[in-house]
C-alpha positions in Angstrom: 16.3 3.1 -8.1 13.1 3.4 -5.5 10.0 3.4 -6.8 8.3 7.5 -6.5 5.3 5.9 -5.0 7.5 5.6 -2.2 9.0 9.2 -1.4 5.9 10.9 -1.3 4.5 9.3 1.6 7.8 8.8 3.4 8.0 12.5 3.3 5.1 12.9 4.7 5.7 10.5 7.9 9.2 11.5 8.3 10.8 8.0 7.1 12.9 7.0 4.4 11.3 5.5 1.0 12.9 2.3 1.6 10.9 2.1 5.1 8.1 2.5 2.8 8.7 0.1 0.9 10.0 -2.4 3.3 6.6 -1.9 5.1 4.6 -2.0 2.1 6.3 -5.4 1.2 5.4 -6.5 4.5 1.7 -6.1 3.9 1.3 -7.3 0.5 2.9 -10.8 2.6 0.4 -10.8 4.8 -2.1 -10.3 2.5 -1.0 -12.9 0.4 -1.2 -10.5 -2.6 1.2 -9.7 -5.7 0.5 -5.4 -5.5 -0.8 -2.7 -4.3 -3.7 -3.4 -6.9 -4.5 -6.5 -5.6 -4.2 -5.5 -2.0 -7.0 -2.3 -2.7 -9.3 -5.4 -4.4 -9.0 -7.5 -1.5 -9.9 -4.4 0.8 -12.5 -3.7 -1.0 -14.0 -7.1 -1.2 -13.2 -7.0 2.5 -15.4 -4.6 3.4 -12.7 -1.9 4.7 -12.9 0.2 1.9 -16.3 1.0 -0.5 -17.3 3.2 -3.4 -18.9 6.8 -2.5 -21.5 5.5 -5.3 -24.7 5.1 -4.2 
């Protein structure tokens, strides 16, 4: 079965979950990361994403 956080954006650029998910995949790999949860830590400790907090 595929993993729903897949559909959703698939849908939304017109490719199949599995695309998604092959893509997805291919970034956690480059990232050297386990998940998506690691892979918003390390953006966040990278600087390309930060908290609307003051």
């Amino acid at each position: 079965m595929i993993d729903m956080p897949h559909v959703q954006p698939g849908a939304a650029l017109g490719i199949s979950a599995t695309t998604v998910k092959e893509h997805v995949a291919s970034i956690l790999a480059k990232l050297q990361v386990r998940d998506r949860l690691h892979a918003t830590i390390y953006a966040y400790e990278s600087g390309f994403i930060w908290s609307r907090e003051p």
